[in-house]
MMTF fields as JSON, N, C-alpha, C and O atoms, coordinates in Angstrom:
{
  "mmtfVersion": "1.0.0",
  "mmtfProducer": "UNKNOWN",
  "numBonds": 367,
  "numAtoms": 368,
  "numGroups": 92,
  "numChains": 1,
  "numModels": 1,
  "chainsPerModel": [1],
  "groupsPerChain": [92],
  "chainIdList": ["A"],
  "bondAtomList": [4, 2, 8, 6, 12, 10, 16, 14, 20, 18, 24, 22, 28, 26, 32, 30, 36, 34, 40, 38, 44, 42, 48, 46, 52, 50, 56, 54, 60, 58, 64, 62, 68, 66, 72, 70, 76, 74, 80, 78, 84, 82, 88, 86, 92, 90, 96, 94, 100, 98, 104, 102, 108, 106, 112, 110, 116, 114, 120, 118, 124, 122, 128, 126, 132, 130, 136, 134, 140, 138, 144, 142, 148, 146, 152, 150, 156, 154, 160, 158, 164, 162, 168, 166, 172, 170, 176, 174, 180, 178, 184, 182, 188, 186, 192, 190, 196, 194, 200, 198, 204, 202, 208, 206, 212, 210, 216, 214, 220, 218, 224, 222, 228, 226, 232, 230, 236, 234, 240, 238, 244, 242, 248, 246, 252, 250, 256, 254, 260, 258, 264, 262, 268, 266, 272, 270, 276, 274, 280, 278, 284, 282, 288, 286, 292, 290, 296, 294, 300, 298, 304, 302, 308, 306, 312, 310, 316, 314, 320, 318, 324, 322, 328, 326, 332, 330, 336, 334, 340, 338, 344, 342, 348, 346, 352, 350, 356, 354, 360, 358, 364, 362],
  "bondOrderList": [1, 1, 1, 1, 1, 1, 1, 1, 1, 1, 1, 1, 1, 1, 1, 1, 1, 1, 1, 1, 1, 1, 1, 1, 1, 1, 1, 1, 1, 1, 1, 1, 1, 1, 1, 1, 1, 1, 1, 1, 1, 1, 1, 1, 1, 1, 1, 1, 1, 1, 1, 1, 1, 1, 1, 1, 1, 1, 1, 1, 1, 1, 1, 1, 1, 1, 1, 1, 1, 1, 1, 1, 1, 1, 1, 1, 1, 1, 1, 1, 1, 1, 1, 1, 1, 1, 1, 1, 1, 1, 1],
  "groupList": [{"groupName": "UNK", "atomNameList": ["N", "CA", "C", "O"], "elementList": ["N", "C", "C", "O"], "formalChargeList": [0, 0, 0, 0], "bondAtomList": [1, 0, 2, 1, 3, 2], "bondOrderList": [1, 1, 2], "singleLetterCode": "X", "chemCompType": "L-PEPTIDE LINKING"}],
  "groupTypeList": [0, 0, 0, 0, 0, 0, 0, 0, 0, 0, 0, 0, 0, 0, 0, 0, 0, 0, 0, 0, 0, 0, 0, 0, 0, 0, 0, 0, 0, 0, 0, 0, 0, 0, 0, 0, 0, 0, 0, 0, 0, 0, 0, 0, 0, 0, 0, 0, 0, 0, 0, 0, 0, 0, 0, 0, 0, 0, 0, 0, 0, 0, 0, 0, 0, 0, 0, 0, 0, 0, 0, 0, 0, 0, 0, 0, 0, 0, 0, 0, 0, 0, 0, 0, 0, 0, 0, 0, 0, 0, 0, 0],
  "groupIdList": [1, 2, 3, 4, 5, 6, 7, 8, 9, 10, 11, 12, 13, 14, 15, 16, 17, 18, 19, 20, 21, 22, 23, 24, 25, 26, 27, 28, 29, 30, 31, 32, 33, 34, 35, 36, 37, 38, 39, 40, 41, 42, 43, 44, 45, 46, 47, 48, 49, 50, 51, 52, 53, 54, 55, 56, 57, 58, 59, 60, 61, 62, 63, 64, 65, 66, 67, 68, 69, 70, 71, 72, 73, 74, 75, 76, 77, 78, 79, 80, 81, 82, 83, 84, 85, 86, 87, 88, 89, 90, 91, 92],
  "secStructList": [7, 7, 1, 7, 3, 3, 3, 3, 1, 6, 6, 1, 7, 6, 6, 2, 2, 2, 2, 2, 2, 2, 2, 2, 6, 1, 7, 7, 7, 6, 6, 7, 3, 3, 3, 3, 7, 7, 7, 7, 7, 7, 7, 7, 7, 7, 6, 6, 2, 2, 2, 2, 2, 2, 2, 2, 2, 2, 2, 2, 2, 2, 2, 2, 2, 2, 6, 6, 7, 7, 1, 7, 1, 2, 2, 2, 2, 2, 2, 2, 2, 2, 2, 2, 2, 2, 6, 7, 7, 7, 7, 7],
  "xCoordList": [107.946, 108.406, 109.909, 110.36, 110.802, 112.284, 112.689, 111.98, 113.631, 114.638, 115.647, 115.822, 115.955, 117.143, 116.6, 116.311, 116.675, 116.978, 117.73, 117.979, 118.192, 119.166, 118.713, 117.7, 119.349, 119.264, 120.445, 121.214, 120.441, 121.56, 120.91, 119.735, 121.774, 121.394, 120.668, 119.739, 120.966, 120.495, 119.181, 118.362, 118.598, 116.963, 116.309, 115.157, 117.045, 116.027, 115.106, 115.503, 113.631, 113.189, 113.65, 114.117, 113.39, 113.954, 114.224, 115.266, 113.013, 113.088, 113.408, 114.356, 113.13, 114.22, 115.963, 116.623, 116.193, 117.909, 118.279, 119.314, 117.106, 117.541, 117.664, 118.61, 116.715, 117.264, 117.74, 118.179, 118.605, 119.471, 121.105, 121.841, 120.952, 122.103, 122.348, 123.369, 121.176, 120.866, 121.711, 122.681, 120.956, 121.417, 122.691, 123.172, 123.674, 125.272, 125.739, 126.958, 125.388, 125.793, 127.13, 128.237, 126.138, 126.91, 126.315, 125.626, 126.779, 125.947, 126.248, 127.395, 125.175, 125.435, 125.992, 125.254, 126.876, 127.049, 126.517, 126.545, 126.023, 124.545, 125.076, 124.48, 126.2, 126.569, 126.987, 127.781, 126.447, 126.568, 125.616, 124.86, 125.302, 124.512, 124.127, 124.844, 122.612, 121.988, 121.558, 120.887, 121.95, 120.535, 120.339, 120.982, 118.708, 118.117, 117.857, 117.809, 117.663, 117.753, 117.323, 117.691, 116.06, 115.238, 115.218, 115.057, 115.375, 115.263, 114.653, 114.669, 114.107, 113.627, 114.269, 115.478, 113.286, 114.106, 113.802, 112.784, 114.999, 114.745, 114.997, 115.646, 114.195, 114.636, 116.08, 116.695, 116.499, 117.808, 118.016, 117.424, 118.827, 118.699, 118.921, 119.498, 118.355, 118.142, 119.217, 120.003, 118.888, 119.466, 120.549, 121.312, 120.803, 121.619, 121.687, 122.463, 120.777, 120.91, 121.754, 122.158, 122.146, 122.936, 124.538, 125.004, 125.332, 126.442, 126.541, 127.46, 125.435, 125.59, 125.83, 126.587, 124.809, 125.191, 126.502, 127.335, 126.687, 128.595, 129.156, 129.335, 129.587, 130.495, 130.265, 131.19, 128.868, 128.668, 129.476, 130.238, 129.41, 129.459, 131.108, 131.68, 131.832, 133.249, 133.687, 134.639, 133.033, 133.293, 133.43, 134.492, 132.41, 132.096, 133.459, 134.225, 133.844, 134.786, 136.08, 136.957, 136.106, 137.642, 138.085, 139.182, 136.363, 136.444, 136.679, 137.275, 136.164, 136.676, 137.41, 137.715, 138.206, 140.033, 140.98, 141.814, 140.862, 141.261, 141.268, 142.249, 139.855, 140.084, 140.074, 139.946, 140.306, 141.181, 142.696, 143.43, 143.012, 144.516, 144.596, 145.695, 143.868, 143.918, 144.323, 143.853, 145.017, 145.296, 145.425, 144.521, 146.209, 146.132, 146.262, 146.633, 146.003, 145.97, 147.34, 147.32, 148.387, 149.435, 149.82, 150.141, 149.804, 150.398, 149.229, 149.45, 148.087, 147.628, 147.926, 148.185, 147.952, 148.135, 149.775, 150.254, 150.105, 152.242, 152.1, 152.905, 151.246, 151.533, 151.509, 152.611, 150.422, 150.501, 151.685, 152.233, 152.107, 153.215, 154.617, 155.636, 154.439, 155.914, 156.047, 156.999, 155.148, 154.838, 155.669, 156.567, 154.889, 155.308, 156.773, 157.568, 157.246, 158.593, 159.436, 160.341, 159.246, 159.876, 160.16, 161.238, 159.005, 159.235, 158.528, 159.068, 157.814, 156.887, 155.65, 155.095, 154.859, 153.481, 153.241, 153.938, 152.577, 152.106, 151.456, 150.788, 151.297, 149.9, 149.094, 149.275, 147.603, 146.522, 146.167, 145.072],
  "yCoordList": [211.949, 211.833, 212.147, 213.194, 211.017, 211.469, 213.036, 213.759, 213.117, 214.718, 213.647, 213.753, 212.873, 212.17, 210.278, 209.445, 210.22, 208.989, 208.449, 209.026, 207.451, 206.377, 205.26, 204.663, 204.898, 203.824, 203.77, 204.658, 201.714, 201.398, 201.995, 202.356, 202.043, 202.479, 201.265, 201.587, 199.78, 198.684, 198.997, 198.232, 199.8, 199.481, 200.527, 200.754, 201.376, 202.678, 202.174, 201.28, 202.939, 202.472, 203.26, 204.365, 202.494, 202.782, 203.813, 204.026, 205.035, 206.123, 206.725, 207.363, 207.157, 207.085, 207.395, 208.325, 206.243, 206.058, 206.844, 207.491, 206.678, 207.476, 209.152, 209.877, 209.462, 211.301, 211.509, 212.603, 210.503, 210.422, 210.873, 211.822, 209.629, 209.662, 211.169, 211.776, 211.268, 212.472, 213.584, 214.08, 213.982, 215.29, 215.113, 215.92, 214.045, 213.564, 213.488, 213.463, 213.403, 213.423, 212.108, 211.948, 211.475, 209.913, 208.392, 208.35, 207.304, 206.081, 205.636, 205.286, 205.598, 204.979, 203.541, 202.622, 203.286, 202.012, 201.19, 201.758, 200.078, 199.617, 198.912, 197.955, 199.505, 199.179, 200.843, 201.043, 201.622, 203.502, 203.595, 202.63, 204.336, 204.573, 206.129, 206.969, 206.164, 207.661, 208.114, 207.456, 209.332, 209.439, 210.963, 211.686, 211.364, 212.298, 212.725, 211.96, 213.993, 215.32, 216.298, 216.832, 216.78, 217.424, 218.909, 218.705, 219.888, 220.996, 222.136, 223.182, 221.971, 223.742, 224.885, 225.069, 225.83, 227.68, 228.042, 227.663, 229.045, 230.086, 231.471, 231.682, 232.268, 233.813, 234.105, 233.799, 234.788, 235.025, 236.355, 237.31, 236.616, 237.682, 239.361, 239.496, 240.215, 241.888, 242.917, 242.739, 243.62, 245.221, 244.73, 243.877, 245.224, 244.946, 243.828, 243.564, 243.073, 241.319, 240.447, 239.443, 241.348, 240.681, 240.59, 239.453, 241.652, 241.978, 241.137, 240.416, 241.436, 240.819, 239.717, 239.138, 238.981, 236.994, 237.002, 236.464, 237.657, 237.538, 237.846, 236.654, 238.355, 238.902, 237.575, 236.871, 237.228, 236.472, 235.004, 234.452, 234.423, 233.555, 233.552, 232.529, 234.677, 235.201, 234.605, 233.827, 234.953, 235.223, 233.315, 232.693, 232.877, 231.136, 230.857, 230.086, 231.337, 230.49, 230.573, 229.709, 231.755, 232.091, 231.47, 231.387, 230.962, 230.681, 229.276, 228.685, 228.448, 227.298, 226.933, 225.943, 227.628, 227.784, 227.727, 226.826, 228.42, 228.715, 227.651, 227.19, 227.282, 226.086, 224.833, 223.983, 224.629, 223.389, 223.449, 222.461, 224.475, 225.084, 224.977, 225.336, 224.654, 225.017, 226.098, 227.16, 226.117, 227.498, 228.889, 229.702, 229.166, 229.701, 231.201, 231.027, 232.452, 233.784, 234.15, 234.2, 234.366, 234.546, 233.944, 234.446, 232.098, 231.804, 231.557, 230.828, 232.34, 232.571, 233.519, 233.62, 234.523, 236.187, 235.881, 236.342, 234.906, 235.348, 234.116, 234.322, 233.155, 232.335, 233.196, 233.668, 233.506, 234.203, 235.164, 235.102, 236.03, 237.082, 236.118, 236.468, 234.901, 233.936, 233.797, 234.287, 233.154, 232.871, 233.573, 233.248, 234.77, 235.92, 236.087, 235.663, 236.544, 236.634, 235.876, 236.426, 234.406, 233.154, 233.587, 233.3, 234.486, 234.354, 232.952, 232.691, 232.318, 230.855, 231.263, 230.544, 232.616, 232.404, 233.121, 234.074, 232.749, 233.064, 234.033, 234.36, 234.836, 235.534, 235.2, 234.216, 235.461, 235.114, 235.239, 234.911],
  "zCoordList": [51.634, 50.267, 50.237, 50.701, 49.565, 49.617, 48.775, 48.075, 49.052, 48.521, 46.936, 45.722, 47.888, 46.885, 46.75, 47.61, 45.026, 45.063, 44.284, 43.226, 44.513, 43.769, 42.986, 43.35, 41.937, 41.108, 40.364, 39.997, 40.104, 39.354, 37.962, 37.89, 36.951, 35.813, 35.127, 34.386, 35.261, 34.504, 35.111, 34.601, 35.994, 36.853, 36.443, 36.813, 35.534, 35.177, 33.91, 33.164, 33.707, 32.564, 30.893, 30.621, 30.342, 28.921, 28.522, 27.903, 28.881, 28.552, 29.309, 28.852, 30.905, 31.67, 31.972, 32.435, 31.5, 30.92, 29.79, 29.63, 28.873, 27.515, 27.907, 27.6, 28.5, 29.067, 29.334, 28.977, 30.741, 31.239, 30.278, 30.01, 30.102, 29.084, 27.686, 27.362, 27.287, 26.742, 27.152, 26.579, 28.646, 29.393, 29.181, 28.385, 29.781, 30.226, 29.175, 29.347, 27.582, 26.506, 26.18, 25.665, 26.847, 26.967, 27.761, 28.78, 27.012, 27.505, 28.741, 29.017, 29.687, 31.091, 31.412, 31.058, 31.87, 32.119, 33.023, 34.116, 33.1, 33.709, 35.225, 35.719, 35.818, 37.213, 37.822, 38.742, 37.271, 37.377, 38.282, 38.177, 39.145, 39.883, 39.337, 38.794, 39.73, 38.972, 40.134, 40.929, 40.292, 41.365, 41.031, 40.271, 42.234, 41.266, 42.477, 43.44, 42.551, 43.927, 43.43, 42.384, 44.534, 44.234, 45.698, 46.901, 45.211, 46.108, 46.503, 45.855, 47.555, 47.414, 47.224, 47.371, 46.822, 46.101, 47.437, 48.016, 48.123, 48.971, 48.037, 47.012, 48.869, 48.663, 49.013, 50.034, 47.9, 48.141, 48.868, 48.364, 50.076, 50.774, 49.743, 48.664, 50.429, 49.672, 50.723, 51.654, 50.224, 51.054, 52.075, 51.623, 53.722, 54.358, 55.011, 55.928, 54.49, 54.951, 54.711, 55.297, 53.045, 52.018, 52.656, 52.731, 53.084, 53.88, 55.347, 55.733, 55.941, 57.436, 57.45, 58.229, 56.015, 56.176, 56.016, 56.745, 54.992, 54.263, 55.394, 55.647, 56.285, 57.666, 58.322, 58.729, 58.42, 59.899, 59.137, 59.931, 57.926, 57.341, 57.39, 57.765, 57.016, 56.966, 58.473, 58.523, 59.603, 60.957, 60.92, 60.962, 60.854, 61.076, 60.304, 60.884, 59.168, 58.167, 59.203, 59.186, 60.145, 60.468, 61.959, 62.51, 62.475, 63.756, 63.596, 64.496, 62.228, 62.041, 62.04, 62.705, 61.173, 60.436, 62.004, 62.093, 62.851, 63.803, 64.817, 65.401, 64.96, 65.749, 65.629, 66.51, 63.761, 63.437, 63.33, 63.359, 63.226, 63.238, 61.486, 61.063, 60.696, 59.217, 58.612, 59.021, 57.807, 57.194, 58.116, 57.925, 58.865, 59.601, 58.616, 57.455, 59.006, 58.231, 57.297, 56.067, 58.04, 57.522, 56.521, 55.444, 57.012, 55.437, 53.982, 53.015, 54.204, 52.995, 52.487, 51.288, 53.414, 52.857, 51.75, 50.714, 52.711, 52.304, 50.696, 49.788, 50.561, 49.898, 48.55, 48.268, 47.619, 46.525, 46.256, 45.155, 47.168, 47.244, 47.127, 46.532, 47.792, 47.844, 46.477, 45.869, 45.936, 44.672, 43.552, 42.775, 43.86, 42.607, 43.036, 42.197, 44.012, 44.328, 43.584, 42.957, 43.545, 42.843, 41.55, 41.029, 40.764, 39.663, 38.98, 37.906, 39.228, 39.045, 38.641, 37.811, 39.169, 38.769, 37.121, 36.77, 36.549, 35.292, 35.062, 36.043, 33.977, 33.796, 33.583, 32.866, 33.823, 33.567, 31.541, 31.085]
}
């Protein structure tokens, strides 16, 4: 049984389209493609499970960063501080 499906909007049935459009709080145009995705619930982690994913997840983000040469550490840390220096950033 699929997770995700697709349809042009002219192929949905009447009522269908009409919920559609409902939810989106606007009329579909009948060359729009709809599609509809369906997912399972996991348990969301508890106690010290909760921290370890966040580190290990932190760890994956930095080992990525690193060995795409993306964003390397420094110039994120320095960018916001450049910023304010300028005199450019706003208050919230």
């Amino acid at each position: 049984m699929p997770n995700v499906l697709i349809y042009k909007a002219r192929s949905l049935k009447p009522q269908t389209r009409a919920a559609v459009e409902a939810e989106l709080g606007r009329v579909l145009k009948d060359d729009e493609d709809v599609s509809i995705m369906a997912f399972g619930t996991e348990e969301a982690l508890t106690g010290g499970a909760r921290p370890r994913a966040a580190q290990k997840l932190e760890g994956n983000f930095r080992g990525n960063d690193k060995s795409s040469g993306a964003h390397p550490e420094p110039s994120i840390e320095a960018a916001p501080s450049a910023t304010r220096r300028r005199g450019s950033a706003r208050p919230l």
